[in-house]
N, C-alpha and C positions, 0 to 999 in steps of 0.2 A: 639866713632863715633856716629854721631846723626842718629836717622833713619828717612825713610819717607815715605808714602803711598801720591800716586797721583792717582784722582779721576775725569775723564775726562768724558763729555758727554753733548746731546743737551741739549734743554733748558725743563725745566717740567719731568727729569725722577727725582728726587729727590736727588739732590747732596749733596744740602748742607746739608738738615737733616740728610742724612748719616753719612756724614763727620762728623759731627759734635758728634753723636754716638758712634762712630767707634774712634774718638780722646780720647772721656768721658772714654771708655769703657781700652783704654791702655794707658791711663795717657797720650797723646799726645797736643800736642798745637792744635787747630783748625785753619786755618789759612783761616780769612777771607778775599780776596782779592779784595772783593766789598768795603770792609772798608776802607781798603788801597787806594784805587783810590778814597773813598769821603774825605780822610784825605788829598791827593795830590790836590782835587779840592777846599778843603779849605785855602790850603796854597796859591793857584794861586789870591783865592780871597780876603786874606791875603795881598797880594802884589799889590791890585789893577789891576789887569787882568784881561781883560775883553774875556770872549768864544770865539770870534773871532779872537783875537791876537797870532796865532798859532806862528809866529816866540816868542812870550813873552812868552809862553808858554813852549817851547822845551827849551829857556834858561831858565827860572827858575826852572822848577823841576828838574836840575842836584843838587842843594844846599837843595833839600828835603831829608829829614832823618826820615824814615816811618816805625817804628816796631809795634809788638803786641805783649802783656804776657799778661798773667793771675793770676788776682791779687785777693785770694780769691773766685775763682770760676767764678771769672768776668772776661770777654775779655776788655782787657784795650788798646785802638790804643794811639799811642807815637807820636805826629809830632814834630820834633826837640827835645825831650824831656821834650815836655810839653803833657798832658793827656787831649786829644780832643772827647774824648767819647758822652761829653754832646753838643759837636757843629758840628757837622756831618751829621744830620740826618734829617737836614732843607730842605726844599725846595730847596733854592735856593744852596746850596753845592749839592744834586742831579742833577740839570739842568749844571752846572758846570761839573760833573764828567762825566755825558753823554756828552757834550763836547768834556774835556781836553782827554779823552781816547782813543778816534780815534786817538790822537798825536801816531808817531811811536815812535817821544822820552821818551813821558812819559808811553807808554808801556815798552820800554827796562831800563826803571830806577827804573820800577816798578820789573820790572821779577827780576834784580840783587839785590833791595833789596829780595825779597821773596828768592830767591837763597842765600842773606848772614841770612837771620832768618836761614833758613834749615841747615846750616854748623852747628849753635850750639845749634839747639833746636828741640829734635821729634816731625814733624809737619805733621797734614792729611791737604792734600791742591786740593781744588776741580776748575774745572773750563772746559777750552774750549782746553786748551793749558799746559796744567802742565806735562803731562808724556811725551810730545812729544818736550816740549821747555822748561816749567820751571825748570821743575826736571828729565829731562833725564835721570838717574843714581838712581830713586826711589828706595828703598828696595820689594816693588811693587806697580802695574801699573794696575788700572781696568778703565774698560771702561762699565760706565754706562748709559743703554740705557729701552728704552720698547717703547711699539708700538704707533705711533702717536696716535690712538683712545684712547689707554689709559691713556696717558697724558692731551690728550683733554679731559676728564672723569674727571681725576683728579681736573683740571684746573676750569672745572664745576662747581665742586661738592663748590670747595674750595671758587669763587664766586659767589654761589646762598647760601651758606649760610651766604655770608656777606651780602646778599638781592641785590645783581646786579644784572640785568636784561641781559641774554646771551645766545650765542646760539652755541649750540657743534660744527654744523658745521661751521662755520665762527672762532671759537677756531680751532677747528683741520686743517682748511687751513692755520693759521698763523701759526700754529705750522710747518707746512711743509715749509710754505716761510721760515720762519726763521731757520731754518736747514741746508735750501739751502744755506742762506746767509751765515750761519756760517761756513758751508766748503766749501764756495767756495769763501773766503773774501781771499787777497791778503797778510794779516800779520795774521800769526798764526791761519792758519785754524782749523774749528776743526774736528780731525782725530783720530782714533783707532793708538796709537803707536804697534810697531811688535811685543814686549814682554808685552802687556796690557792682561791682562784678562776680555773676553768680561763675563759682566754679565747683562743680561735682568730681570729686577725686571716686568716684565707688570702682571705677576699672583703669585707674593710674597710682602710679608707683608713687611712695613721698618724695622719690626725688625729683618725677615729672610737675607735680601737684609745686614745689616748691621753685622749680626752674620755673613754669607756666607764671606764678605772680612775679619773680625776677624779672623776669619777660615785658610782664605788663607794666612794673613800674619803670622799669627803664623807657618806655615804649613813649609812657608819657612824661 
């Protein structure tokens, strides 16, 4: 029986470098979902679809066939069976993905592929909506969170050293807009499921934040 850790939470508490830790650390799959929705925005543009064409859109990604393995250490995305890794990360497959995503279809074709990876492979899978929709039946469920300041700290720190010019306040208001948006959006809000474990990283290191779920899932 394959296990799974789901790893929910706003935007800027650090998920996915958890996740991604936390998979390393138990031999698990990492299961990137941002990848998944640029490999579905490539296949739209594959097909000549154009972002606007929301009915061409809900019908074609029903014929998308979207996994991920790890091939030698590498995260390898599969569209149809061919190995799209090197065509994904373009531009124009981004502006796409932001897009095709708001589709409810290619959210729900998304969720059941990520639901059939999980039947046969241990996956930590992070996002907005995993413990509450993708993976309901987790082996466990945290809910990763820390204080808007801190995030906005983070977020800082992380763009003045790529030399952008920015300002915490104006960070930490979007940080709160987008919170809002996030749980209060109409498809797959994002919520603390009832058996999540709330863990606030705002005054722990990633490595503690990522040892702590280790912890917990071993635990149970």
């Amino acid at each position: 029986m394959a296990k799974s850790i789901a790893i929910d939470g706003p935007a800027g508490a650090g998920k996915s470098t958890i996740a991604k830790m936390v998979a390393k650390e138990l031999g698990f799959i990492y299961v990137d979902t941002g990848a998944m929705y640029r490999a579905m925005a490539l296949y739209m543009i594959n097909n000549g679809i154009k972002a606007e064409e929301s009915d061409k859109i809900s019908a074609t990604c029903q014929t998308a066939d979207i996994t991920i393995k790890y091939e030698d250490g590498v995260q390898v995305v599969y569209l149809n069976g061919e190995n799209v890794n090197g065509l994904i990360r373009t531009e124009a497959v981004g502006n796409m993905a932001s897009a095709s995503s708001v589709n409810g279809d290619v959210r729900k074709k998304l969720v059941e592929l990520q639901q059939k990876l999980a039947e046969t492979t241990d996956v930590v899978m992070d996002g907005r909506d995993i413990g509450t929709v993708v993976l309901p039946g987790a082996d466990l469920k945290v809910f990763l969170t820390a204080s808007s300041r801190v995030r906005a700290k983070r977020r800082y720190k992380e763009l003045t050293e790529k030399g952008v010019a920015c300002d915490i306040e104006t960070i930490e208001k979007d940080i709160i807009d987008r919170d809002y948006r996030d749980s209060h959006r109409e498809n797959s809000p994002l919520k603390q499921a009832e058996d999540a474990i709330l863990v606030d990283s705002s005054y722990m290191t990633i490595e503690e934040v990522a040892g702590k779920i280790i912890e917990l899932y071993r635990a149970k």
